[in-house]
C-alpha positions as CSV (number, residue, x, y, z in Angstrom):
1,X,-29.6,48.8,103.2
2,X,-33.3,49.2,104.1
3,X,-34.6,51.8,105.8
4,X,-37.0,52.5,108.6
5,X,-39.4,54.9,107.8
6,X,-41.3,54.9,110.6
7,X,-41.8,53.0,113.9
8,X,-44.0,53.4,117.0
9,X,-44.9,50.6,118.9
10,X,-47.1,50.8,122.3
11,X,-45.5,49.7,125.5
12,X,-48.1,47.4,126.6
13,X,-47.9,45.4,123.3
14,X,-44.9,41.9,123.9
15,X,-44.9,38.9,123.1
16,X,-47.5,37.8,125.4
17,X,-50.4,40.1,124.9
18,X,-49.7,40.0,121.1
19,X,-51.5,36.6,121.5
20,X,-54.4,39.0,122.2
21,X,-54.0,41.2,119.2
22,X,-54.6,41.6,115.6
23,X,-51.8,42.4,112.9
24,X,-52.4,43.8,109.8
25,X,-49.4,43.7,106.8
26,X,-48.8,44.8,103.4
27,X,-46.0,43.4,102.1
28,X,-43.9,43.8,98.3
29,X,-41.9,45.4,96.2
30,X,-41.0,48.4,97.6
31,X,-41.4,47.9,101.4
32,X,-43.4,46.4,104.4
33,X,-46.5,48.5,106.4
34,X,-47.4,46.9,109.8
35,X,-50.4,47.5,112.3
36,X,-51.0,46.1,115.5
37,X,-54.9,47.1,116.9
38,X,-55.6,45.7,120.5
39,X,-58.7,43.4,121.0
40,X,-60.6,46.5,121.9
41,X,-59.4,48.4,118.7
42,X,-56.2,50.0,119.9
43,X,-53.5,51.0,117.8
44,X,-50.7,49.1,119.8
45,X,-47.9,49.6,116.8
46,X,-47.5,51.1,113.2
47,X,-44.1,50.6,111.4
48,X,-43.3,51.1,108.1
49,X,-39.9,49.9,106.7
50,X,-38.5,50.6,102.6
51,X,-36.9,48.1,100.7
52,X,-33.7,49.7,99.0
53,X,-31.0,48.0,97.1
54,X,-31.6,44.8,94.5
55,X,-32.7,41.7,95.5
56,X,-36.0,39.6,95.6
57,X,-38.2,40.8,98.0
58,X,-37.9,37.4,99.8
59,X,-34.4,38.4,101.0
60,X,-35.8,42.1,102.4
61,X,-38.5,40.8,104.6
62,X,-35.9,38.3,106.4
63,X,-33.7,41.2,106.9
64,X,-36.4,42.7,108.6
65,X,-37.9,40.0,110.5
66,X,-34.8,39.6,111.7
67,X,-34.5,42.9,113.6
68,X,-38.1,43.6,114.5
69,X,-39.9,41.7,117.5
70,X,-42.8,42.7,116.3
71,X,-42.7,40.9,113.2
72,X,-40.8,37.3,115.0
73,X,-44.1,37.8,117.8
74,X,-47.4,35.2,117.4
75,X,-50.6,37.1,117.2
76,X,-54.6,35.9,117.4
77,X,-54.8,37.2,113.8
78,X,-52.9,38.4,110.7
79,X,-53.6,39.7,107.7
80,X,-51.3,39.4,104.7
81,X,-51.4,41.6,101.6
82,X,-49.2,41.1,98.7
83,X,-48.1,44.6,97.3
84,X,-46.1,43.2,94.3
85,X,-47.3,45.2,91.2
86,X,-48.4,42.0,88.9
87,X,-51.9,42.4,89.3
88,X,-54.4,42.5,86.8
89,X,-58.3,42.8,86.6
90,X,-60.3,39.8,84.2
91,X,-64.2,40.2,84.0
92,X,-65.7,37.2,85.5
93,X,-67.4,35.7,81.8
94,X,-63.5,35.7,81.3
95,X,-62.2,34.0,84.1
96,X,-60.1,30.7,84.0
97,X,-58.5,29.6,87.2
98,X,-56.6,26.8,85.6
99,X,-54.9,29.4,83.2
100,X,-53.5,32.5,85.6
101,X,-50.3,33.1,83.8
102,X,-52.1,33.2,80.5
103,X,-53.1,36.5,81.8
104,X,-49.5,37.8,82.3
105,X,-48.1,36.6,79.1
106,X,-47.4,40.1,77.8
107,X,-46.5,41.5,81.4
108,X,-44.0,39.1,82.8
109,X,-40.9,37.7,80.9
110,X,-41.5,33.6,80.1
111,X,-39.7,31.3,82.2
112,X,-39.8,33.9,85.2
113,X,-40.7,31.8,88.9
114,X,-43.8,33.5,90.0
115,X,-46.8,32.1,91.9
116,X,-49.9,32.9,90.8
117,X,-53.1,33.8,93.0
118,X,-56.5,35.5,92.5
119,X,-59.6,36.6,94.4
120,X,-63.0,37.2,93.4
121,X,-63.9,41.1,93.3
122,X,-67.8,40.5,93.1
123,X,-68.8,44.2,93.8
124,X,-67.0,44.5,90.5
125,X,-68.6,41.5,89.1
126,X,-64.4,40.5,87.9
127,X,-61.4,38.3,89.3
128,X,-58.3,40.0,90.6
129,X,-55.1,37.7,89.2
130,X,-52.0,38.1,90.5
131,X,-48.4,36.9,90.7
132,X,-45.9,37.1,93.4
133,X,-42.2,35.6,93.2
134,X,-42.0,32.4,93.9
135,X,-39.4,32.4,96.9
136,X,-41.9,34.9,98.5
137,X,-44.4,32.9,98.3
138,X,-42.6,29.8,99.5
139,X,-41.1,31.7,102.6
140,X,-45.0,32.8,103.6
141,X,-46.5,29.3,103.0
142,X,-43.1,28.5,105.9
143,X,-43.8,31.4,107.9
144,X,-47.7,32.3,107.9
145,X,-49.5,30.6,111.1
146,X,-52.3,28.0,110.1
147,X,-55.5,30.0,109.4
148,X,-53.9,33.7,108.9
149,X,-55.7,35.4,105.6
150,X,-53.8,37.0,102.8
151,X,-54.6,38.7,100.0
152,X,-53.4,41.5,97.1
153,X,-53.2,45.1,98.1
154,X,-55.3,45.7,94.8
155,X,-58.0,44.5,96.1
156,X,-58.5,46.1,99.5
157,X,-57.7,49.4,97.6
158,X,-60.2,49.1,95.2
159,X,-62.9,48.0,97.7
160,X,-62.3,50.8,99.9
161,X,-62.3,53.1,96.9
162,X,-65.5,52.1,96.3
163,X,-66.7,52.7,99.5
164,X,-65.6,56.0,99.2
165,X,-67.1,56.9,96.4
166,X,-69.9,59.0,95.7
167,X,-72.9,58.8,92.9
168,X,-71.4,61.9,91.0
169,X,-70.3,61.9,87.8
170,X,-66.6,60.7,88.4
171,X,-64.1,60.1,91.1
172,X,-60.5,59.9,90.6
173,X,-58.3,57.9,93.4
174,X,-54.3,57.9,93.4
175,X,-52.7,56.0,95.8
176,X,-48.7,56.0,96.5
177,X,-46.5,53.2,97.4
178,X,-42.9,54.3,97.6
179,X,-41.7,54.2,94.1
180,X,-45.4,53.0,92.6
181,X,-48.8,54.2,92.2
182,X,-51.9,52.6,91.6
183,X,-55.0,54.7,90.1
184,X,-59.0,54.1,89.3
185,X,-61.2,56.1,88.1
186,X,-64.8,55.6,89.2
187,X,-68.2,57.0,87.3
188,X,-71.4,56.8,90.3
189,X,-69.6,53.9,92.0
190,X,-68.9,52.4,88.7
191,X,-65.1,50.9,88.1
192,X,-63.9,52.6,84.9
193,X,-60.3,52.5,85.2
194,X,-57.5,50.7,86.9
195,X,-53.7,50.2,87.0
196,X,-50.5,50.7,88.7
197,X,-47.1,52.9,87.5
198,X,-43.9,52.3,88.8
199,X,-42.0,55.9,88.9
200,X,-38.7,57.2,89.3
201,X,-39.7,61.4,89.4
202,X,-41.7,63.7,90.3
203,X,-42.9,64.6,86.3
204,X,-43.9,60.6,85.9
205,X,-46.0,60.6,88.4
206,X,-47.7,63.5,87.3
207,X,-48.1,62.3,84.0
208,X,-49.5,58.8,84.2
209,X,-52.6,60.6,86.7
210,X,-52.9,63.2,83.9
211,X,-53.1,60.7,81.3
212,X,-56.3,58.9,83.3
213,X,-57.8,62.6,83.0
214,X,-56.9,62.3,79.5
215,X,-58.6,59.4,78.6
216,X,-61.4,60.1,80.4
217,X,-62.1,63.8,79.4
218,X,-61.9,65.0,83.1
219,X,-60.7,68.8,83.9
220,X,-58.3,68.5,86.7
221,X,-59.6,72.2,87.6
222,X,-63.2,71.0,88.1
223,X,-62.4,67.0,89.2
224,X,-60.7,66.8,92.7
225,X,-57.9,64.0,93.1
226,X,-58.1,61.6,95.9
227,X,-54.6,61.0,97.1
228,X,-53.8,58.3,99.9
229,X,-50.3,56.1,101.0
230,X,-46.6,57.3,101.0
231,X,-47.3,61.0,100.1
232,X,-46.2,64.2,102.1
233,X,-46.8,67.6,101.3
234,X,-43.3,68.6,101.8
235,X,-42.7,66.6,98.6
236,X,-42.1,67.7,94.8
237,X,-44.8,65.2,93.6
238,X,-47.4,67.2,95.8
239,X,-46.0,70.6,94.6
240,X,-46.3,69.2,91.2
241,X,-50.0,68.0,91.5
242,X,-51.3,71.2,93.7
243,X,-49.9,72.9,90.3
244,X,-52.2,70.9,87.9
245,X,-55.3,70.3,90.3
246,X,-57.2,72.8,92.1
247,X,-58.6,70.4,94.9
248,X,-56.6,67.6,96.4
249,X,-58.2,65.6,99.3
250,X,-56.7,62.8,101.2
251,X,-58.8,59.4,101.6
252,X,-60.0,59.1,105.1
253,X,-59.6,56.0,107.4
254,X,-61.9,54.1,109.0
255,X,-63.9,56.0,111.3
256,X,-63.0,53.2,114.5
257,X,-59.5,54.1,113.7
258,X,-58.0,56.8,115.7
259,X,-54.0,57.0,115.6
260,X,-52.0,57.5,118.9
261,X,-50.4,60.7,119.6
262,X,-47.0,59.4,119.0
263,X,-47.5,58.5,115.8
264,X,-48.8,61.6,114.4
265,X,-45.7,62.4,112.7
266,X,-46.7,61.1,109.5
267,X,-50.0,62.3,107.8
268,X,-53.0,60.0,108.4
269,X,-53.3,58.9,104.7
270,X,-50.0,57.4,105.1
271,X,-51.4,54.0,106.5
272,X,-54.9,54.1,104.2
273,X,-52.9,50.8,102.5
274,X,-52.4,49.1,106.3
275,X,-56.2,49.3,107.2
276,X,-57.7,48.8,104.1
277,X,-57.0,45.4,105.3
278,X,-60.3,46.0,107.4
């Protein structure tokens, strides 16, 4: 059954003044992130829900569109962002948008329904291609109110990476989604390195961000890791990585953002995904 991880919403948000509002989702494999932020930038709602069990991810987000108001309510603005883990990065010299699932022929099984999407990444001077099942993307074509943006996860991520960065030598950003990660490496602003890793332990996780250090020749003494999304210190993948890296440091949010008191229970970093959408 799927889970609620997390839910706060703000009394004065309903379904009228959500027509006043903004709401920001990443949706996918894994699980759902929602924000609500008030026309004056208020965090009105944050809710975070985990997919468990088999199933397309189609059949999950009924479920829990089903339950929650927040997610049935009409808003001034939303903003989509697939989290499915088919993503892939293709310079733009290589780019064909008439041949997307040429570009997945080794990752995805033939015959499998999948849509296929991409956006151009011009601050990396690439395309990032995509696919999503096909009943997903069916249901939000159904569902998504005329002129609501989406997008892929990968994309916001990476952008805001970049932001972050610095012009030293290296940067190294890990970013968990429930049972995934996704990780780039960066040299003065520069994307090196990018992928996600879906996990099932502690020692997986820890191995697929060593191996980046690997192939790079970076010394996870002298290299701090960047770490943002569904990661709490009480965890065994944080006890693992303070083991293995002597400075860990959580990616900031924006600096407009300020959570509400209530929702302080989990770590700031947790909803890095949810506003990257900014």
């Amino acid at each position: 059954m799927d889970k609620s991880v997390f839910s706060f919403v703000d009394k004065r948000l309903n379904a009228d003044t959500a027509a006043t509002a903004r709401r920001l989702l990443t949706v996918g494999a894994g699980g759902l992130h929602l924000a609500v932020l008030s026309e004056t930038g208020e965090v009105w709602a944050l809710q975070a829900w985990h997919f468990q069990g088999p199933g397309p991810t189609e059949q999950h987000i009924r479920m829990v569109m089903g339950q929650e108001p927040v997610l049935q309510w009409s808003f001034r603005q939303t903003t989509w962002a697939w989290a499915e883990p088919q993503a892939t990065l293709v310079p733009r010299r290589l780019f064909h948008p008439d041949h997307l699932n040429d570009y997945f022929q080794i990752l995805l099984p033939a015959g499998g329904q999948n849509h296929y999407g991409y956006e151009s990444l011009s601050v990396f001077d690439c395309f990032l291609v995509y696919a999503i099942e096909a009943s997903l993307h069916t249901w939000s074509e159904q569902h998504r109110p005329e002129g609501d943006s989406s997008q892929h996860l990968a994309g916001a991520l990476l952008q805001n990476f970049h932001h972050l960065a610095d012009f030293s030598d290296h940067q190294v950003f890990v970013h968990f989604r429930f049972q995934s990660l996704q990780i780039a490496v960066f040299e003065r602003r520069n994307l090196l390195f990018f992928n996600s890793f879906e996990y099932q332990h502690a020692n997986d996780a820890l191995y697929y961000i060593l191996l980046a250090y690997d192939q790079f020749k970076l010394n996870p003494q002298e290299l701090p890791l960047m770490l943002s999304g569904s990661l709490v210190e009480d965890s065994e993948i944080f006890r693992q990585l303070k083991r293995y890296f002597r400075t860990l440091r959580f990616s900031p949010l924006p600096s407009s953002i300020q959570l509400p008191q209530s929702a302080v229970e989990l770590p700031a970093h947790y909803w890095f995904e949810v506003f990257s959408l900014l």
